[in-house]
C-alpha positions in Angstrom: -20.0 268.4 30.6 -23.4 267.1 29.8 -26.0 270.0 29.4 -29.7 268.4 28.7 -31.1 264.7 28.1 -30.2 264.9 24.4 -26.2 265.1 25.0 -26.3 262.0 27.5 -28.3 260.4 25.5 -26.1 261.1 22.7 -22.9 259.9 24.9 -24.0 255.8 24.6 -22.6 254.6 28.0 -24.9 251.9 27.4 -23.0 250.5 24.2 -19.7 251.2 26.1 -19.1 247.3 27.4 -15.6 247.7 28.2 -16.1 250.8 30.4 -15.8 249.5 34.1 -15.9 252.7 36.5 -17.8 255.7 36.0 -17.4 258.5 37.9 -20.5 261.2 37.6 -20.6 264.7 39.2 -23.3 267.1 38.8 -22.7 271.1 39.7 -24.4 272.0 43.0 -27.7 272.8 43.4 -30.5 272.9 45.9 -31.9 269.5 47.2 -35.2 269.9 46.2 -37.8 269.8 42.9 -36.5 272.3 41.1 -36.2 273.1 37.3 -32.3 271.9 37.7 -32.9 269.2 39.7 -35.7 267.8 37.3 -32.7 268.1 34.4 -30.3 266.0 36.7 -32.7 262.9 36.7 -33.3 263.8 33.4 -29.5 263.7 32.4 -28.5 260.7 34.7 -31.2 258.4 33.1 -30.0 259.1 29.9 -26.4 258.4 31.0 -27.4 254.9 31.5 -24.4 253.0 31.4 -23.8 248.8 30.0 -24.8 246.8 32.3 -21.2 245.3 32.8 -20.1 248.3 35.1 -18.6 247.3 38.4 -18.0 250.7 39.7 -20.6 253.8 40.0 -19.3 257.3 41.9 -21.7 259.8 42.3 -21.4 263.1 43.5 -24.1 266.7 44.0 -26.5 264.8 42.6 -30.0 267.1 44.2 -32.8 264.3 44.2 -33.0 260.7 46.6 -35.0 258.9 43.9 -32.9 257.4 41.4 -33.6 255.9 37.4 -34.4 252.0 37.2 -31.5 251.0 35.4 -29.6 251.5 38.9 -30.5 248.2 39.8 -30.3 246.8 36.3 -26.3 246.6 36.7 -25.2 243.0 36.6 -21.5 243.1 38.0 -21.6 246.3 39.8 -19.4 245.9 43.2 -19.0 249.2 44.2 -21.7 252.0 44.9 -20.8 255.4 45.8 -23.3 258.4 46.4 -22.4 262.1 47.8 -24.1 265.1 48.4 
């Protein structure tokens, strides 16, 4: 469990070349700008991963807009976003 920025930035995904699929899942929340939804963005930009992955799973995650390194990924074949 990642609880602020600090602890995914903290986690490197980005100097992590041989990790493939990643598999994120925030805890439920509203849909909306809230305090907790402000800390997801924060928390999934600092999760950035290599730019090798080829798979990205994410689920509960509260906002539509998304951090830039999303379409950074070079060899990323799979997509998948749930609410």
């Amino acid at each position: 469990m990642v609880a602020d920025r600090e602890e995914s930035l903290n986690a490197n995904l980005s100097g992590k070349h041989y990790l493939t699929s990643l598999d994120l899942r925030f805890e439920s929340c509203e849909h909306d700008i809230t305090p907790a939804s402000h800390l997801a963005m924060e928390i999934l930009d600092g999760l950035r991963p290599s730019r090798t992955l080829e798979e990205l799973k994410i689920s509960n995650y509260p906002l539509s807009t998304f951090p830039d390194w999303m379409g950074q990924l070079r060899y990323i074949r799979c997509v998948y976003i749930r609410n």
